[in-house]
C-alpha positions as CSV (number, residue, x, y, z in Angstrom):
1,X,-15.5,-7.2,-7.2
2,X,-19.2,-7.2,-6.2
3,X,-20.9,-3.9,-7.4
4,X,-22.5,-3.7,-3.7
5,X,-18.8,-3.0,-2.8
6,X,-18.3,-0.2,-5.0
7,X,-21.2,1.8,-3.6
8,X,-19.5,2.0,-0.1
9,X,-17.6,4.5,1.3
10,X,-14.0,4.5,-0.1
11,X,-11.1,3.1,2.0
12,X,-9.1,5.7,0.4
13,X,-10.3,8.4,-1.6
14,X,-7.9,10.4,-3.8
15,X,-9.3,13.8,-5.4
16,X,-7.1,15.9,-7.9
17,X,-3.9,15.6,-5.5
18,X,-0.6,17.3,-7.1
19,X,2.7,17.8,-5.5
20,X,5.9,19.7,-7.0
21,X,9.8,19.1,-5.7
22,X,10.0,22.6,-6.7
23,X,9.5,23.3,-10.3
24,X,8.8,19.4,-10.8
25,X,5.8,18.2,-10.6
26,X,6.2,14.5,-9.1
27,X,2.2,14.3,-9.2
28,X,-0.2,16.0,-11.1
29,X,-4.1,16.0,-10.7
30,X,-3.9,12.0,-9.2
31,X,-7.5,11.1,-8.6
32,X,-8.7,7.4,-7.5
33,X,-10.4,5.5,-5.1
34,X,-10.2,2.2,-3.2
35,X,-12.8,0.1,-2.3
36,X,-12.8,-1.1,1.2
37,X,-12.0,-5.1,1.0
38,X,-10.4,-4.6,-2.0
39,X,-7.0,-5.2,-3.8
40,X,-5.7,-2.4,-5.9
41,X,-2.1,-2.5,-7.4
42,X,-1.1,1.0,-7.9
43,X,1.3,-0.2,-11.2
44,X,4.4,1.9,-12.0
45,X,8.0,2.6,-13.5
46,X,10.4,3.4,-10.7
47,X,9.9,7.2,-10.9
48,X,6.5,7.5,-11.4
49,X,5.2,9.3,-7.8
50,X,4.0,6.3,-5.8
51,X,6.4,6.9,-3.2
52,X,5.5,10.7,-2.9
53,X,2.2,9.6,-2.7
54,X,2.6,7.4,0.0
55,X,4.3,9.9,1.4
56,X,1.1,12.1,0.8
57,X,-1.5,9.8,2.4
58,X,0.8,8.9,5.6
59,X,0.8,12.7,6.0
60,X,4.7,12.6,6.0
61,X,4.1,15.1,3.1
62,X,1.3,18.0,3.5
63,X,-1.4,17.7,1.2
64,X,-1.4,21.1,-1.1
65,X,-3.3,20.5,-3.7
66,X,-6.3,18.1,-4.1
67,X,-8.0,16.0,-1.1
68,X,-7.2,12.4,0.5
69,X,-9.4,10.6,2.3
70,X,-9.6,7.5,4.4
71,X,-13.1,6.3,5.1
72,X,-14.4,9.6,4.4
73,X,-12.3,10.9,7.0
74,X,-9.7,14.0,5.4
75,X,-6.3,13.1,6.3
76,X,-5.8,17.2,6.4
77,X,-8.4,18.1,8.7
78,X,-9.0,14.9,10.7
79,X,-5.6,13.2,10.6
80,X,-5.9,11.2,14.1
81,X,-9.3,10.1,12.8
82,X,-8.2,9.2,9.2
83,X,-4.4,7.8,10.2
84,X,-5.9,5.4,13.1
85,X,-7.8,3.5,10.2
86,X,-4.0,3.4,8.4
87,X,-1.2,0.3,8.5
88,X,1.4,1.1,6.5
89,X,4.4,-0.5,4.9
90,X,7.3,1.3,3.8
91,X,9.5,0.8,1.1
92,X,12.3,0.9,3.3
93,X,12.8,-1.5,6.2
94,X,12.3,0.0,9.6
95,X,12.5,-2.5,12.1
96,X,15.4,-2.3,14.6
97,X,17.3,-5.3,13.9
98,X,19.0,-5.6,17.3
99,X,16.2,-6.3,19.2
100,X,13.2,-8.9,19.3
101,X,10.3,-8.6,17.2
102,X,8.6,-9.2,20.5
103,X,10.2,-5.5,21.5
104,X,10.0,-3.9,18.0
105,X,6.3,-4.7,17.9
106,X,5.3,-3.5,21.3
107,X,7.5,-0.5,20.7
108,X,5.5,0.4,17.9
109,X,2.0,-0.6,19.9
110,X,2.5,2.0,22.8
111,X,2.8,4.7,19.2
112,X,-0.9,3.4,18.8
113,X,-1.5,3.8,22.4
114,X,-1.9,0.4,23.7
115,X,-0.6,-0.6,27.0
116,X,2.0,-3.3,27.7
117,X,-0.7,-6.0,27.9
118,X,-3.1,-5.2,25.3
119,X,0.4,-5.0,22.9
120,X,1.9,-8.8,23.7
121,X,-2.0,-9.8,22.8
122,X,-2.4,-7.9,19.9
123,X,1.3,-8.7,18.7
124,X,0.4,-12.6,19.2
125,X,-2.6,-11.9,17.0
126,X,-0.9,-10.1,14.3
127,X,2.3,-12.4,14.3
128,X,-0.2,-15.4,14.1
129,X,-2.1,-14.0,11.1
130,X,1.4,-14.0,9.1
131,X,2.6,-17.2,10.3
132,X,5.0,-16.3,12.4
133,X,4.0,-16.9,16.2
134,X,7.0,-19.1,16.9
135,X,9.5,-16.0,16.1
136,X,7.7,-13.8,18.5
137,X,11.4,-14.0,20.6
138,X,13.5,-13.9,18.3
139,X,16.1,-11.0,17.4
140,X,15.1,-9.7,13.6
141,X,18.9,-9.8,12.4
142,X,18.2,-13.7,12.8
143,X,15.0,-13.3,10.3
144,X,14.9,-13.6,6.3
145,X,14.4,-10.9,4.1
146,X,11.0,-12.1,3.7
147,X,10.2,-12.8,7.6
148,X,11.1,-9.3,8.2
149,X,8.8,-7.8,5.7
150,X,6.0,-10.2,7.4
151,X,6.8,-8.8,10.9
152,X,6.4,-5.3,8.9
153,X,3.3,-6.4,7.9
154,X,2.3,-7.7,11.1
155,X,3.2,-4.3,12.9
156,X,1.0,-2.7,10.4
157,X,-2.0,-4.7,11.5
158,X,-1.6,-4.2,15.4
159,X,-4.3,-1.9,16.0
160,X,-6.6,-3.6,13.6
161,X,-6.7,-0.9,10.4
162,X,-9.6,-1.1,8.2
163,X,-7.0,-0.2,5.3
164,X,-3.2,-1.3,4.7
165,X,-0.8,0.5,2.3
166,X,2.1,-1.3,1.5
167,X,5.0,0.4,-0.6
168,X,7.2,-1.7,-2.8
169,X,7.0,-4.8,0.0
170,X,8.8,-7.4,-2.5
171,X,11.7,-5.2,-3.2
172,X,15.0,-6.9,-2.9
173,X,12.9,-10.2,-1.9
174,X,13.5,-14.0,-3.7
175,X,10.5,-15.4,-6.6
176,X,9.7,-17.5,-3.3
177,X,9.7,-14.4,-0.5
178,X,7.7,-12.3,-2.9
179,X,5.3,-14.9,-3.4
180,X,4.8,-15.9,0.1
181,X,4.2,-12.2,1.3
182,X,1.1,-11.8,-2.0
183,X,0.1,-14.8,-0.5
184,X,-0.2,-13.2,2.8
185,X,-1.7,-10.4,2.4
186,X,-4.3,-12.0,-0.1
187,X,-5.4,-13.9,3.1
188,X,-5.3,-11.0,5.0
189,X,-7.7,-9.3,2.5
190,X,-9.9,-12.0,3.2
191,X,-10.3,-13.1,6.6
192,X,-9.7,-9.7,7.7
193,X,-11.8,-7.6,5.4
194,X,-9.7,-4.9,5.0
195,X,-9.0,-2.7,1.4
196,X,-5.7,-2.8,0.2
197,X,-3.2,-0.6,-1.6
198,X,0.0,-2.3,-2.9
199,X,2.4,-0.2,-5.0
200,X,4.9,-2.1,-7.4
201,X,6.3,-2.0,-10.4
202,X,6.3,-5.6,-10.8
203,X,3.1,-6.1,-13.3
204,X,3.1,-10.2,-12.1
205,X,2.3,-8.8,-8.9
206,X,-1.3,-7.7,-9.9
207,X,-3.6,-10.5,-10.4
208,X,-7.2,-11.3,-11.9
209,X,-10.0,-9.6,-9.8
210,X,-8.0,-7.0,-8.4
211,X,-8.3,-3.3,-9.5
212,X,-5.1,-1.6,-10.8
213,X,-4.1,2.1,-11.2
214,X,-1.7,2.8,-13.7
215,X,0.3,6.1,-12.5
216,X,3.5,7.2,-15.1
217,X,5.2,10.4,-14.8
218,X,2.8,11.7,-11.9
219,X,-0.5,11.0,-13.5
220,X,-3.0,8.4,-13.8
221,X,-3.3,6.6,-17.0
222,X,-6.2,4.1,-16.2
223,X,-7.7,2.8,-12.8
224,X,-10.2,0.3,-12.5
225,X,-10.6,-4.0,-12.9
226,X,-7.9,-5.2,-14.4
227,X,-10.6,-6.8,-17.0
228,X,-11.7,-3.7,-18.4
229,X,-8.5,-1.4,-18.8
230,X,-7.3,-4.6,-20.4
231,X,-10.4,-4.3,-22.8
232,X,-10.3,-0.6,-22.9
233,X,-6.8,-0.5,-24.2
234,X,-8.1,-3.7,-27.0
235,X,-5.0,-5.7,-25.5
236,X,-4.9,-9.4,-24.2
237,X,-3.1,-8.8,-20.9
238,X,-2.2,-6.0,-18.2
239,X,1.3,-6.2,-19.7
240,X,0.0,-5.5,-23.2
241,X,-2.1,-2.4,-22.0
242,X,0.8,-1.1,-19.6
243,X,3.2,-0.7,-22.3
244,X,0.5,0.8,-24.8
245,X,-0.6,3.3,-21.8
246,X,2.4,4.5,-21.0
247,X,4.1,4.4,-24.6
248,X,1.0,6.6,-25.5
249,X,1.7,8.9,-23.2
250,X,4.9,9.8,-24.8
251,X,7.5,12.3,-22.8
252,X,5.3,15.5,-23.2
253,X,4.8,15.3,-19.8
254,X,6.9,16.9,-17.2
255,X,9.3,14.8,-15.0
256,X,8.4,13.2,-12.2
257,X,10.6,12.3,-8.5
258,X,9.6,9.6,-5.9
């Protein structure tokens, strides 16, 4: 990533945050940022508080302890301002299946606050820029497993976010799905110009260039270019330094819940 980049304004900006599920702490002291028209994989273990910070960011959860963000805008204080930058994509799937992705996306367009007309343009739009125009009428229990998670992705982008969170998006997909929606959303990154956050667990999933954060048990054990926590941690892939990071870390700390 070009170091003119850096120097911008975060997409997301993540200071000290902590959450407890009562006396366990599911984060502890998570601090990051995202570049805007970036790729960072937030890499970790099932368990390790990506979902509860998802959950954190999206406002879903109120922030507690620490600050978040988006485009210098405090989700806490200014959350129109900061959540209208936002697309987001859940973990789980929340399209209604029994209906069109015509209806599902203009049902979620009039959330955003565009009109009936300004929603079937932007839905076109969005739909085209994940390759799936020609399904615009058709009812989602008719789609793939990936198809849906592009229509996801497409309903993220109707009202044009400078920044798109995506949550596990490959979960339960095929080698070729999970391929296809990377794929996607690396296009997305580009022609778009847009930062990106995409959670996994799946270390594959993060590729050269991109940043990474490595979160286990609730804290973050490296963030930055894939290159250099690779060189930090004197290993000869991001597999290599993912198990030494979180091996070193050992169980001293406390538990942690998504």
């Amino acid at each position: 990533m070009r170091d003119d980049v850096r120097t911008l304004t975060p997409a997301l900006d993540i200071q000290g945050v902590s959450h407890r599920y009562g006396a366990r702490k599911a984060l502890n002291g998570v601090t990051f940022t995202v570049a805007p028209t970036s790729f960072t994989a937030l890499l970790g273990l099932n368990g390790a508080g990506k979902s509860t910070l998802f959950s954190l960011i999206t406002r879903l959860y109120a922030t507690r302890e620490g600050r978040i963000s988006i485009y210098g805008r405090d989700v806490a204080r200014e959350p129109s301002a900061a959540l209208g930058q936002l697309g987001i994509v859940f973990q789980s799937r929340a399209l209604d299946t029994d209906i069109s992705v015509e209806q599902n996306l203009i049902y979620h367009a009039a959330l955003h606050g565009l009109g009936r007309r300004e929603a079937l343009a932007c839905a076109h739009a969005a739909l085209s820029r994940v390759d799936l125009a020609d399904r615009l009428h058709e009812r989602v229990n008719k789609l793939s497993g990936g198809q849906m998670r592009r229509v996801e992705i497409a309903r993220a982008l109707l009202h044009r976010p400078r920044l798109l969170l995506l949550d596990e998006p490959t979960v339960g997909l095929d080698v070729k799905a999970r391929a296809g929606i990377l794929r996607h959303v690396r296009a997305l990154l580009a022609e778009e110009r847009i930062g990106v956050l995409w959670a996994t667990h799946l270390i594959d999933e993060a590729m050269p260039g991109d940043d990474v954060v490595i979160l286990h048990r609730g804290r973050v054990l490296a963030h930055g270019p894939i290159h250099a926590v690779i060189a930090r941690c004197a290993e000869k892939d991001l597999a290599g330094a993912f198990r030494k990071l979180t091996h070193d870390s050992g169980s001293e700390d406390e538990g942690a819940a998504e």
